[in-house]
Every structure is written in structure tokens, then in C-alpha cells.
C-alpha positions in Angstrom: -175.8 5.0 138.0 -177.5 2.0 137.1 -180.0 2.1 133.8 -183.5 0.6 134.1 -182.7 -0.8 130.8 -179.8 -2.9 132.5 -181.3 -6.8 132.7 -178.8 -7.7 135.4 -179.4 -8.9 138.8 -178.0 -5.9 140.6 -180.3 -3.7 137.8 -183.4 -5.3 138.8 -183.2 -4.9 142.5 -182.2 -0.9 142.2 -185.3 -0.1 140.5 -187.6 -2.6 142.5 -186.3 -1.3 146.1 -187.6 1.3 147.7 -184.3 3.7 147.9 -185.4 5.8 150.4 -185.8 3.2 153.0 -182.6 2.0 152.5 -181.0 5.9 152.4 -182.7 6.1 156.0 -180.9 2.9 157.3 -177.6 4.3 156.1 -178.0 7.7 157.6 -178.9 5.5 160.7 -176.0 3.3 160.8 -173.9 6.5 159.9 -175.3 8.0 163.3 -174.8 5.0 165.0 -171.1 5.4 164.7 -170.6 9.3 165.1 -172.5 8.4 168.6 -170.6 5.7 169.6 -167.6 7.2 169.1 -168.9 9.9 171.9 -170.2 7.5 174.4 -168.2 4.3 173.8 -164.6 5.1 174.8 -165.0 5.8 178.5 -167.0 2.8 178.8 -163.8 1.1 177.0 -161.2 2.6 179.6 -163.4 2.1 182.6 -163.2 -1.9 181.8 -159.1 -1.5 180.6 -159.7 -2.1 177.0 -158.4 -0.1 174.6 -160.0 3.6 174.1 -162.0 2.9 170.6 -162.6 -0.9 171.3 -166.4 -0.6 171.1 -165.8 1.7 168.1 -163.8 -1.2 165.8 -166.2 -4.2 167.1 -168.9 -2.3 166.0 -167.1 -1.3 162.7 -166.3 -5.1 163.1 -169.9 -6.1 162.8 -171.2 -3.4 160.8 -169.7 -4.6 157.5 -171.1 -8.2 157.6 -174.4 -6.7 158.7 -174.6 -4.4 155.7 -174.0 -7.4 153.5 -176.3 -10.0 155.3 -179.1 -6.9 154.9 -178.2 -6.5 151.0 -178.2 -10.2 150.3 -181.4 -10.8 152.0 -183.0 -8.2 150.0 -182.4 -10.0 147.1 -184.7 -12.8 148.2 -187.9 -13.9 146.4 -190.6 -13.9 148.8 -190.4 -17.6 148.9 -187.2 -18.2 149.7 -187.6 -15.1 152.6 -190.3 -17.4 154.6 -187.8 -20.5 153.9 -184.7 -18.3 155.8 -187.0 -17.2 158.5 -187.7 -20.8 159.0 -184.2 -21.9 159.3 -183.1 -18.7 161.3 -186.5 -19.7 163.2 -185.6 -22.9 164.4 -181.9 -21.8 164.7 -182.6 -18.9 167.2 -185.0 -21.5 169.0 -182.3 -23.9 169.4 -179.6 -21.6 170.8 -182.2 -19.8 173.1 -182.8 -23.5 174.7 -178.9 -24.5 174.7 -178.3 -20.6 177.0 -180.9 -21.6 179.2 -179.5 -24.9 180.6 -175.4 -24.0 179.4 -175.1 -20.2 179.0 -173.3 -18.4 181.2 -175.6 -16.1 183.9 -175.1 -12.3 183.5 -177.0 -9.9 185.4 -179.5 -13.4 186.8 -180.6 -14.1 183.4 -179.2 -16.8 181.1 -179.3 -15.4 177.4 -176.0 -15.3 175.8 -173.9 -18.2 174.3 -169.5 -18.1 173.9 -168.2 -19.4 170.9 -164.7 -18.9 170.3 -164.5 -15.7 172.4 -167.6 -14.2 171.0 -170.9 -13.6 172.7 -173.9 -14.4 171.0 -177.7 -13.5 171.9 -180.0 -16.2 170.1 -183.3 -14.1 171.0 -182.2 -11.2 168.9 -182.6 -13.7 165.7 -185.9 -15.4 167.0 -187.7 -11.8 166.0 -187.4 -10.8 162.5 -187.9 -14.4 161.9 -190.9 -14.9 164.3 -192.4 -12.0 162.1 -192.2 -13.4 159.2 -193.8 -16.9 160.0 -196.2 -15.1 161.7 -197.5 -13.2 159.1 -196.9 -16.1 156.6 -199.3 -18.3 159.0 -202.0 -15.7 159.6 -201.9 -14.7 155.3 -202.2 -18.4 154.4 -204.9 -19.0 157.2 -207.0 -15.8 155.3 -206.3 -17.4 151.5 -206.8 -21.1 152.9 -209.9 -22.1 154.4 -208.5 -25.8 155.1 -205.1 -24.0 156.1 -205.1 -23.8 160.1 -202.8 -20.7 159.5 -204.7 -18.2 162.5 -204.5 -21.5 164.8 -200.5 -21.3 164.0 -199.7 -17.8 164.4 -201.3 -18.2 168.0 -199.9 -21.4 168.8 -196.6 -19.8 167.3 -196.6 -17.1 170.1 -196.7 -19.0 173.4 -193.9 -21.6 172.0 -191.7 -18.2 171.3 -192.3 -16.4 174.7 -192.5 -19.1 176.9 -188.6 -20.1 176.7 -187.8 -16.1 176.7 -189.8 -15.9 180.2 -187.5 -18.6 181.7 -184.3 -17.0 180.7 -185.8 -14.4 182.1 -186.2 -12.1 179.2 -189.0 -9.9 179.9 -187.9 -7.2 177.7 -188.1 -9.2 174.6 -191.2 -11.4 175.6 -193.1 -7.9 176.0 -191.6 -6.5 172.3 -192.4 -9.6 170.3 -196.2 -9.9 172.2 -197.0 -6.1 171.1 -195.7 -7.0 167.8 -197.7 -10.0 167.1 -200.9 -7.8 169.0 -200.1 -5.5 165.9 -200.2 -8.2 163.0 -202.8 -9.5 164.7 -205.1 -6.6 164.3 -203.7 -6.0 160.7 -204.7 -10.0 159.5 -208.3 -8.6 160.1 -209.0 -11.5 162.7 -211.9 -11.0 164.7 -212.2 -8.5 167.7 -212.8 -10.6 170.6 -209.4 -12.3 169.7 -208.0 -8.9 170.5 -209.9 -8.4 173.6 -209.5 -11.9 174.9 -205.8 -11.5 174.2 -205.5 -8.1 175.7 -206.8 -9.4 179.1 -204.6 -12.5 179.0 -201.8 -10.1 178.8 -202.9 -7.8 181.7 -202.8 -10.9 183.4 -199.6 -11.6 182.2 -198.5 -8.6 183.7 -199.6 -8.9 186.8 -198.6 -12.5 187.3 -194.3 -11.3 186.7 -195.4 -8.0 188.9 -196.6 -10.7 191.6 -193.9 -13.3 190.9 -191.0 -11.9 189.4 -188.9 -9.9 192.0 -186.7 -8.4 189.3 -189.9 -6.9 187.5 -191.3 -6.2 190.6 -188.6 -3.9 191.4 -188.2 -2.0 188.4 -191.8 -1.4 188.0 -191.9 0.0 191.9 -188.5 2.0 191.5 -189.8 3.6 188.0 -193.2 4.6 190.2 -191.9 5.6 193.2 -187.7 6.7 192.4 -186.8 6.1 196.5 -188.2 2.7 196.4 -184.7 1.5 195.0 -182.0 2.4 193.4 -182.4 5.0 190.8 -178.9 6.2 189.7 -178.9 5.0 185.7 -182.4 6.6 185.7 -181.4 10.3 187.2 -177.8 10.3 185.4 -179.3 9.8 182.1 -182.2 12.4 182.7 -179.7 14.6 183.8 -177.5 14.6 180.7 -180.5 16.3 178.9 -180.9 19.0 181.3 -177.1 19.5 180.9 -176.8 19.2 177.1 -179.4 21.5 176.6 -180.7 22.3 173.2 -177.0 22.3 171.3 -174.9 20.5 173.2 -171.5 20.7 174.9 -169.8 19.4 172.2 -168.4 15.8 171.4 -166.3 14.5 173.9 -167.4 17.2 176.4 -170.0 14.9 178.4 -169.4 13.7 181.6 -172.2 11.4 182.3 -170.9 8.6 180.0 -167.9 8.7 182.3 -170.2 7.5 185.5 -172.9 5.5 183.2 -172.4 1.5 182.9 -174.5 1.4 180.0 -173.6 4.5 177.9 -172.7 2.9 175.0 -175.8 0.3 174.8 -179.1 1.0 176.7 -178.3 4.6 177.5 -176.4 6.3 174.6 -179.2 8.4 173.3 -178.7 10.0 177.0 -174.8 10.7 176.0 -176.0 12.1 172.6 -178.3 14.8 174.6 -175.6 15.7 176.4 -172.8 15.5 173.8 -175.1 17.2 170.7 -178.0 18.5 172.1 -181.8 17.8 172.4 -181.7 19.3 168.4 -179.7 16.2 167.5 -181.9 14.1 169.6 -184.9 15.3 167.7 -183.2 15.0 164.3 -182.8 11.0 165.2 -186.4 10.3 166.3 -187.5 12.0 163.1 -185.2 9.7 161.5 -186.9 6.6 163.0 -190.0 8.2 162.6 -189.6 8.7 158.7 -188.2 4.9 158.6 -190.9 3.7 160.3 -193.7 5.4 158.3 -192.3 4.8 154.9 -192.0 1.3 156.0 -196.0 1.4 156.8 -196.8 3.3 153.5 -194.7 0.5 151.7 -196.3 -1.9 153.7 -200.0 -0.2 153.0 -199.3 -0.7 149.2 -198.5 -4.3 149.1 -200.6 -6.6 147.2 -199.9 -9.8 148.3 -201.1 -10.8 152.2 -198.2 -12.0 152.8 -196.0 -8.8 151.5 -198.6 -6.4 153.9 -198.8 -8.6 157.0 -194.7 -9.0 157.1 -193.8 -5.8 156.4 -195.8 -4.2 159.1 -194.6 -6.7 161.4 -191.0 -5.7 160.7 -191.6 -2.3 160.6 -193.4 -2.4 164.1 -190.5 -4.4 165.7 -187.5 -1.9 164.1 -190.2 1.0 165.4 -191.3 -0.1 169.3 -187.6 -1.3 169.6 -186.4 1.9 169.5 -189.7 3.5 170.8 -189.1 1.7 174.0 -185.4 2.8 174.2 -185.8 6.3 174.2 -188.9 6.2 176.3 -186.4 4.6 178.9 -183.8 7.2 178.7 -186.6 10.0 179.5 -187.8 7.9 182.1 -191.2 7.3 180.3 -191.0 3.6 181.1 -189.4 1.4 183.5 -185.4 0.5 182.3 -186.0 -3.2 179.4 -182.3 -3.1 178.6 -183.6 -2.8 175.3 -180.9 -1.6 172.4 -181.7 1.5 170.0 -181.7 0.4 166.4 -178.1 0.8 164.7 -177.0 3.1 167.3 -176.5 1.3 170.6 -172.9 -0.8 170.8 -174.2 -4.8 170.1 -173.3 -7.5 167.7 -176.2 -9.3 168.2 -178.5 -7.2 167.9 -177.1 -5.2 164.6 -177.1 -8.3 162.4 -180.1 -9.4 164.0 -182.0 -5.7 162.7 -179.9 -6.0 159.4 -181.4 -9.1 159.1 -184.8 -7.7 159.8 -184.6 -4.8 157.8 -183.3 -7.2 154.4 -186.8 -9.3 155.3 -188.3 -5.7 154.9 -186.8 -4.7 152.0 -187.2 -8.1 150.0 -191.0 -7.8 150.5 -191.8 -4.8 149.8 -189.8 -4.7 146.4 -191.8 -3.5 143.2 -192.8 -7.2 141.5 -194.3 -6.7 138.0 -197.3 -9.1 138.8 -197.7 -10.7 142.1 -198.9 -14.2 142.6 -201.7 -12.9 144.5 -202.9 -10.9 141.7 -202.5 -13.9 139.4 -204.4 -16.0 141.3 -207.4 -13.2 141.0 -207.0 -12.0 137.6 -206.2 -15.2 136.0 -209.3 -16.8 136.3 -211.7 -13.7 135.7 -209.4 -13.2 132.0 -210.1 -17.3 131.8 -214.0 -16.6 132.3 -213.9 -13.1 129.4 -212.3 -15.5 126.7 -214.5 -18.2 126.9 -217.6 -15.8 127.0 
């Protein structure tokens, strides 16, 4: 156990992080792994790889994403907006290079091969989209000759336009709700919000006009004979079948006819592998994270500190909102991965990476520079009275 009286690095940051947060994330990751080891292995043999190859990638990845999330907690909060801004421009760069040289999966260009591994640049573009976001919109607030509310906008098209083109619908819709949600927290004025609102009904409507691929998910989640609906019925079926306990792990059948049962549909394998109690038990889980996060958020000081943390907090929480909502058939299928559960390399360093940002700023600080900047010149104004 370390002492608060220990002056060391490592001293410092256990007292100033909030522990509970970070004992969620473990049970999370913990999960992860106990579920993939149910729904990854008959994925593995349908393909002819070996039976726990999904199991030792993700093993694979999981130990440099625990360390890239501890070592980005250690961040000050200026060095966290200078990493967003490299992994910014990074992720912006690689998203560009897959759309004119990556290979096309599934009619979409969004991955790039190096060396035998796969790599999705938009999974880094959002933890680090948040960040600027709500370091543009807290500087525009403390500024008044800082343009910061002009650059959060401006900072939203230049994200989501190169996503669209890919196509990436999925994440273009997650990062737009997101930024709505800071948008509202910065405190900006409402006819932003409702101008915005109806640009993105728009929005909608345009890729439902346009875009045959969204067309056709949006008309076979309406109307389930419109298309075809197999991913959709198997995974609601694996509740009905699962029941409330479960038939046990390795029981399930339906990650043996699923393509995506170790990705976009695993919490379907867990319903039917562990029961609907189990499923329950891991939405609490998410929900617990994601409120802590908001209460750590709601206590911040600094604009900065508030704005970034709920924009974190809102990614890690519609990310998997939108996941499960798929595998109940509540929306129409995003391919969208649940947080530290679903199979991905990408996307686990990319939400360790997310969830360090979170930690970082919402660590305990003696005495912000915010509150300097306020208290400092009232003390001034006492002495020389």
C-alpha cells in the first residue's frame, strides 16, 4: 500500500486518481476476457485459425493498453492537450492515407496494414477530437480575443467530413452526439443547439436519400422483410435462449452461426452463454463508470478539466450505449465495438487511450490554475487595502 506521506511520483498519482474509476475499467477489461473466451473461439475455427487466437491477440493488446492508459494518466493537463494534438493530427493523417491506399472491407476504406497488422486510424481521432474540443470551446469561454467556440465548430466538419467518405457513418454519428454534448456543457448559446440539431436531421436525411448502405439498414431495422435480417434475429434469439442464468460457458450455439460474435455482437453470446443476470451486471458496470466519470467531471474546477472529462465520459458511454442497443434490436446494426469487451486492437488502445485522457484530468490538483487565476488577484487587492 502506498503512504500519502510517500513524495514519489507513483505516491502522488495513487492519492490524486480517482480509484474507483480505474477499479471499474479493470473489472471491465477482466469481463472482456472471460467473454471472449466464450464467443471468440468458434469465430477462430470457422476462419482455420487456431481455437483461442482471438483470446491471445486480445491478451496481446491488452497489456500495452493497460500501460498506454497508466502512462497517460500521469499527464499534466498541459502536456494531455499537447498528446491529443499529436495523436490528433496522427489519426487525421492515417484516416486520409486509408481512404486513397487502404484496402476495401465490407465497401468502406478504413483500415491500414503494417507489417501484418491492421490498424483503424478513426478509433484514435476520438479521444483526441475530445480533448481539443473542449480545450477550444474552455479557452473561447476564458478568452474573449480567443476564437475558441469558432474552432470547436470549425473542428467538427474537418473531423467528419473525411469519416463520411470512407464511409464511416457509425463513427461520424458517435463523435457528432458527442461534440452536441460538450456543446451544451460549454454553456454556448441555444440557437447554436437548435441550428445544429436541424443541420443534423438534415444530415440524416441526405445519407438516408444518398447513401444506399444506410438506406438499407435503416429500412431492414424498420421493416425486418425489407432485407436481410439474420445477424439481427440470431442475436435476439440468444437472449430468449439464455434466459435469465444462462446455459453455461461454452454451451451457446449462436456464436457458432454469428460472423460477428466476438466483436459487434458478443454481448448476444454473453446472454446466451451467462444469462440476462450477467447482462445486467455489465450495463450496471458501464453505468457506474459512466456516472462516476460525470460526478468527477461535475467537480472539476478548471473549464478545461469539466469540458474534457464529460466529453470522454460521453464517448466511452454512447459507444457502448449504441452497442447493446444494436444487439436488442433498439437501433439499426453501426458495427460499433463494446468498450473492453468486443475482440479489437484498435479500438482497445484507442479507449485505453481515452480513458488515461480521463483519468489525467480529473486527478485531485492541490490548486488549479484556474483557481489561481481568480484568487490571486482578489488576495493581491486584500493586502494592498
Amino acid at each position: 500500500m502506498v503512504s500519502r506521506a510517500e513524495r514519489t511520483l507513483v505516491g502522488e498519482w495513487w492519492w490524486t486518481v480517482d480509484r474507483l474509476l480505474i477499479a471499474g475499467l479493470g473489472l471491465l477489461m477482466i469481463a472482456g476476457l472471460v467473454f471472449l473466451m466464450a464467443g471468440g473461439p468458434p469465430v477462430a475455427e470457422r476462419l482455420g485459425l487456431s481455437t483461442f487466437h482471438f483470446v491471445n491477440r486480445q491478451v496481446l493488446f491488452l497489456v500495452p493498453a493497460i500501460g498506454l492508459m497508466i502512462a497517460t494518466s500521469f499527464l499534466s493537463l498541459r502536456h494531455v492537450r499537447r498528446a491529443a494534438m499529436v495523436t490528433y493530427a496522427f489519426a487525421m493523417g492515417g484516416i486520409i492515407l486509408a481512404l486513397h491506399f487502404g484496402p476495401e472491407i465490407k465497401g468502406a476504406h478504413r483500415w491500414l496494414s503494417f507489417g501484418g497488422v491492421s490498424v483503424q486510424p478513426s478509433e484514435f481521432v476520438k479521444p483526441a477530437f475530445v480533448v481539443l474540443t473542449a480545450w477550444f470551446f474552455a479557452e473561447g469561454g476564458r478568452k474573449s480575443d480567443m476564437p475558441g467556440g469558432l474552432l470547436g465548430i470549425l473542428l467538427l466538419p474537418a473531423t467528419i467530413v473525411p469519416l463520411i467518405l470512407q464511409p464511416d457513418f457509425g463513427q461520424t454519428m458517435l463523435i457528432t452526439l458527442v461534440w452536441c454534448g460538450m456543446f451544451f456543457a460549454a454553456g454556448l448559446h441555444s440557437l447554436w443547439i437548435v441550428g445544429f440539431g436541424g443541420a443534423g436531421i438534415l444530415a440524416a436525411l441526405a445519407a438516408y436519400e444518398f447513401v444506399p448502405h444506410v438506406r438499407a439498414r435503416i429500412e431492414r431495422f424498420l421493416d425486418k422483410s425489407s432485407g436481410d435480417s439474420f445477424q439481427i434475429d440470431t442475436a435476439l434469439s440468444s437472449f430468449s435462449r439464455g434466459g435469465w442464468f444462462g446455459k453455461g460457458p461454452g454451451e451457446g450455439t449462436v456464436k457458432r452461426i454469428l460472423p460477428d460474435a466476438h466483436t459487434d455482437f458478443i454481448f448476444a453470446v454473453t446472454a446466451e452463454e451467462f444469462g440476462i443476470v450477467v447482462c445486467v451486471a455489465v450495463l450496471c458496470l458501464f453505468a457506474f463508470i459512466v456516472l462516476r466519470g460525470l460526478l468527477l467531471a461535475r467537480r472539476a474546477e478548471e473549464p478545461f478539466c469539466r469540458l474534457a472529462a464529460t466529453g470522454l465520459i460521453l464517448l466511452f458511454g454512447l459507444q457502448a450505449s449504441i452497442n447493446m442497443m444494436v444487439n436488442v434490436h433498439l437501433m439499426p446494426a453501426k458495427g460499433m465495438t463494446l468498450p473492453f469487451i468486443s475482440y479489437g486492437g484498435s479500438s482497445l488502445i484507442s479507449l485505453a487511450l481515452g480513458m488515461g485522457f480521463l483519468i489525467a484530468v480529473t486527478r485531485k490538483r492541490p490548486r488549479s490554475e484556474y483557481m489561481d487565476r481568480i484568487v490571486r488577484p482578489f488576495s493581491r487587492g486584500r493586502s494592498e487595502a
